[in-house]
C-alpha positions in Angstrom: 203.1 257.0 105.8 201.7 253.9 104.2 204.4 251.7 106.0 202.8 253.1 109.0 199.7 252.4 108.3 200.3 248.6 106.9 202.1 248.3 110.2 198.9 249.0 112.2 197.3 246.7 110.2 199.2 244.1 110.9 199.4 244.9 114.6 195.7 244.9 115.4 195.5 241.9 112.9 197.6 239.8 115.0 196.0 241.2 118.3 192.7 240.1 116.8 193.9 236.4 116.0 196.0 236.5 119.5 192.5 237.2 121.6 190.8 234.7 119.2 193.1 232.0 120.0 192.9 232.9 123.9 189.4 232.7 124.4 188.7 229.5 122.2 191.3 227.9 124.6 189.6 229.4 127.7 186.0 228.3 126.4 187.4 225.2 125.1 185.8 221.7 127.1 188.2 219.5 128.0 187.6 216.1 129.6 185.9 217.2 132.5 183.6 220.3 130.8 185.3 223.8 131.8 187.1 222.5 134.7 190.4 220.8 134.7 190.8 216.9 135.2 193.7 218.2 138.4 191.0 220.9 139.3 188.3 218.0 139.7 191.0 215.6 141.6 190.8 218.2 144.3 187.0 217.7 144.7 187.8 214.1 145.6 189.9 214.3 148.6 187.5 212.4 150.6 188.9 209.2 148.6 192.2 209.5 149.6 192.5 206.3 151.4 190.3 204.2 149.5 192.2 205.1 146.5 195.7 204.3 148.3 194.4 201.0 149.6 191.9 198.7 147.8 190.8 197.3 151.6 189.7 200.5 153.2 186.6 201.4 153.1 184.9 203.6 150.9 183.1 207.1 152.8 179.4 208.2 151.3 181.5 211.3 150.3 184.0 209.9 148.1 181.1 208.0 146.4 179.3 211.2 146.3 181.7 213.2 144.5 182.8 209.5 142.3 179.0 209.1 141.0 178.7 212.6 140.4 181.7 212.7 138.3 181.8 209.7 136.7 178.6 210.3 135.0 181.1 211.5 132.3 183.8 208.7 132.3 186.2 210.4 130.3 186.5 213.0 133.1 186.8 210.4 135.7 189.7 208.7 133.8 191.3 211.9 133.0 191.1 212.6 137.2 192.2 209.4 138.1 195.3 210.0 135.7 195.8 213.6 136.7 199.0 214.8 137.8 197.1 216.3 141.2 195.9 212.6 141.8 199.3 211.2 141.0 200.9 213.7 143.2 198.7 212.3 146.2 199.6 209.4 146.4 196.7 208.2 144.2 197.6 204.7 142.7 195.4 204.2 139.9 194.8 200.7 140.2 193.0 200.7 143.0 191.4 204.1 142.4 189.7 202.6 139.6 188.0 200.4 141.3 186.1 202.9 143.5 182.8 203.3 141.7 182.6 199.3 142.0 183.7 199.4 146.1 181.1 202.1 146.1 178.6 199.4 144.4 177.2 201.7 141.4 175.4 200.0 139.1 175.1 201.5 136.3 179.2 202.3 135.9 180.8 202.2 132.7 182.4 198.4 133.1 184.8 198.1 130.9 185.3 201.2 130.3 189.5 201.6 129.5 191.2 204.2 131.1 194.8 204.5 130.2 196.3 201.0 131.1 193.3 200.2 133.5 189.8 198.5 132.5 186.8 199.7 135.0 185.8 196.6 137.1 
């Protein structure tokens, strides 16, 4: 009977440190708050093209969603990288270079992300 019992113990002691672990990772803020840097590259499909092709031009949306974001660089960065971004054709490069196309002045120059230095 005492097996038993240590047994249970044990059982809803692991449960409790299981759900523990869950909802720290859940609650957790990553780069980009609650939301996921690939979650976030979704939000900036209107930069598609500008962030294929340094000469296109730039739409009010995509510097919409860019300023809005990259209030917190370390989120921007993290999108820019993204596997979501990468997977669209995204070349970092020139996606970097947005927030400067889009003429924001107060953007973090200098700012290193990865490989790539904010213009």
């Amino acid at each position: 009977m005492a097996a038993a019992s240590l047994k249970f113990v044990c059982l809803v002691g692991l449960l409790l440190v299981v759900n523990v672990a869950k909802f720290a990772r859940v609650d957790g803020a990553g780069e980009c708050g609650k939301s996921s840097p690939d979650d976030e590259a979704i939000k900036l499909a209107p930069c598609a093209t500008a962030a294929q092709d340094e000469k296109a031009s730039v739409s009010g949306s995509c510097c919409a969603q860019v300023k809005r974001m990259g209030q917190n660089p370390k989120c921007l960065c993290a999108v820019l990288l993204s596997d979501t971004a990468k997977a669209s054709g995204v070349n970092p490069q020139v996606a970097i270079t947005i927030p400067k196309r889009c003429n924001f002045a107060n953007r973090p120059v200098g700012y290193k992300c990865g490989p790539y230095t904010l213009p």
